[in-house]
C-alpha atoms as one frame of an Amber mdcrd trajectory, in Angstrom:
protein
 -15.506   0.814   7.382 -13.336   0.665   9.156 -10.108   1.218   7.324  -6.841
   0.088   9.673  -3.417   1.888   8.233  -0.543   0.546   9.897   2.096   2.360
   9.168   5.983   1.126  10.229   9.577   1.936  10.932  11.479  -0.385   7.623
  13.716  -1.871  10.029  10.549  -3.489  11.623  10.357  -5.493   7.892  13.530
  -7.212   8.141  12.592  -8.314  11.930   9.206  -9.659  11.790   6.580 -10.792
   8.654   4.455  -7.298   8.181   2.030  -9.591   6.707   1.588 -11.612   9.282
   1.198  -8.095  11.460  -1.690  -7.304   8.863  -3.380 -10.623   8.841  -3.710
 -10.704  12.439  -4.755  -7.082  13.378  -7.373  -7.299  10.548  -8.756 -11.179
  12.154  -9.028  -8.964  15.408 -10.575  -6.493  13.711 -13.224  -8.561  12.587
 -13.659 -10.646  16.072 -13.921  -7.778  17.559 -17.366  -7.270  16.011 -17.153
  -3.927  15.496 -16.674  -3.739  11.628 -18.736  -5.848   8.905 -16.512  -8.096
   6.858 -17.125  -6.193   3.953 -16.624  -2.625   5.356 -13.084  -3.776   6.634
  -9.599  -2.724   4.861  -6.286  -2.956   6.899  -3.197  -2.140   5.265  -0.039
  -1.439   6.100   2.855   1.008   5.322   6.495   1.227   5.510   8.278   4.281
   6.509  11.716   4.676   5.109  13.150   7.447   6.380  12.628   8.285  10.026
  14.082   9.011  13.083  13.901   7.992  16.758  14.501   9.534  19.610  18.583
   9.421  19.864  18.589   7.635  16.107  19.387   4.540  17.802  19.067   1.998
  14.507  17.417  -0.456  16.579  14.134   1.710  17.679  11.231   1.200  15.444
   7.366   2.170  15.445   4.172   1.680  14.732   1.474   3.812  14.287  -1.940
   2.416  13.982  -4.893   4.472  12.676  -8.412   3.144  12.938 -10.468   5.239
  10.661 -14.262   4.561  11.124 -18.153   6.122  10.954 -19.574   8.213  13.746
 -22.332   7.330  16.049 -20.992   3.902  17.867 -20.439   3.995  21.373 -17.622
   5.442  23.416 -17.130   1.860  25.305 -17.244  -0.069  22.177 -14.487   2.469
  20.213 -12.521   2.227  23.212 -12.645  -1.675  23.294 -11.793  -2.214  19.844
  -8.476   0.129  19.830  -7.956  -1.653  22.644  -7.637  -4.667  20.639  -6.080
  -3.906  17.924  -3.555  -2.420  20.159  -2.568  -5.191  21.761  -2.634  -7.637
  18.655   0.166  -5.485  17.463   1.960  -5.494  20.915   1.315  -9.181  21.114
   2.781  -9.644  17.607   6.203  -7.574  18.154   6.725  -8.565  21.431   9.511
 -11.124  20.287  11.419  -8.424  18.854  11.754  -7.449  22.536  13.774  -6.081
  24.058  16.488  -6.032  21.544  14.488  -3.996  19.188  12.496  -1.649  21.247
   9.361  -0.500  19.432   7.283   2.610  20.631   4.113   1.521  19.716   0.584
   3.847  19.502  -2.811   3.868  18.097  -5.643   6.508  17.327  -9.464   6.347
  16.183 -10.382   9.203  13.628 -14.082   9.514  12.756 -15.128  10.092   9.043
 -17.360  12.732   8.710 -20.344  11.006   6.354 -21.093  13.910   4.226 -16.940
  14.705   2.973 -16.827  10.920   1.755 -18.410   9.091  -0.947 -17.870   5.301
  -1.098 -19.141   2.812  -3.504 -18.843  -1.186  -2.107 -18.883  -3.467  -5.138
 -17.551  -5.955  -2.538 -20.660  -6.035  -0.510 -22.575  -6.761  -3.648 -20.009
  -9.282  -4.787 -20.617 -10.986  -1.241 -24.277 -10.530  -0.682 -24.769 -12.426
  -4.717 -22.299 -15.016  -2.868 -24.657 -15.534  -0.090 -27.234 -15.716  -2.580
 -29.234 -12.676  -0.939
């Protein structure tokens, strides 16, 4: 893990690529250092009906959730929300400030023992590597 959900305002979709958004929050992701290549998901979610503070049609949002395992350090979970955070600031800042975007992020930790997970992609990669 980690799994990254990013989920969106619609309107966002006709002003900027969402995959694009994906593609570079997951490369973070994964320069970061903090997730395995094979433990990493990031997806992301469109939101069609919402509303914005005053239901101005320009606002949008995003809300990115970082979903990972317990036990790394403070510093280092800080650091990587950090990062993602500002890859997706960094990504919709041309939509600025035409399209004003309120923007936020959160860690949640997965408890180990409510979650059962089976990788077939870390085999798949690890008979790649010839390991």
């Amino acid at each position: 893990m980690p799994h990254i959900i990013i989920e969106h305002s619609a309107n966002l979709a006709e002003l900027t690529d969402i995959g694009e958004l994906v593609e570079a929050v997951h490369a973070a992701a994964l320069d970061d250092g903090l997730p395995a290549l094979d433990a990493l998901r990031t997806r992301a979610v469109s939101r069609q009906h919402y509303r914005i503070a005053d239901g101005n049609p320009a606002y949008g949002f995003v809300y990115l959730t970082a979903r990972i395992g317990p036990g790394r350090e403070p510093a280092a979970v800080e650091r990587f929300l950090a990062r993602l955070m500002d890859t997706v600031d960094e990504a919709l800042a041309p939509l600025l400030p035409d399209n004003p975007v309120a923007l936020s992020a959160e860690i949640q930790f997965i408890e180990p023992s409510q979650r059962i997970m089976r990788n077939h992609i870390r085999t798949h990669l690890d008979q790649a590597d010839g390991s």
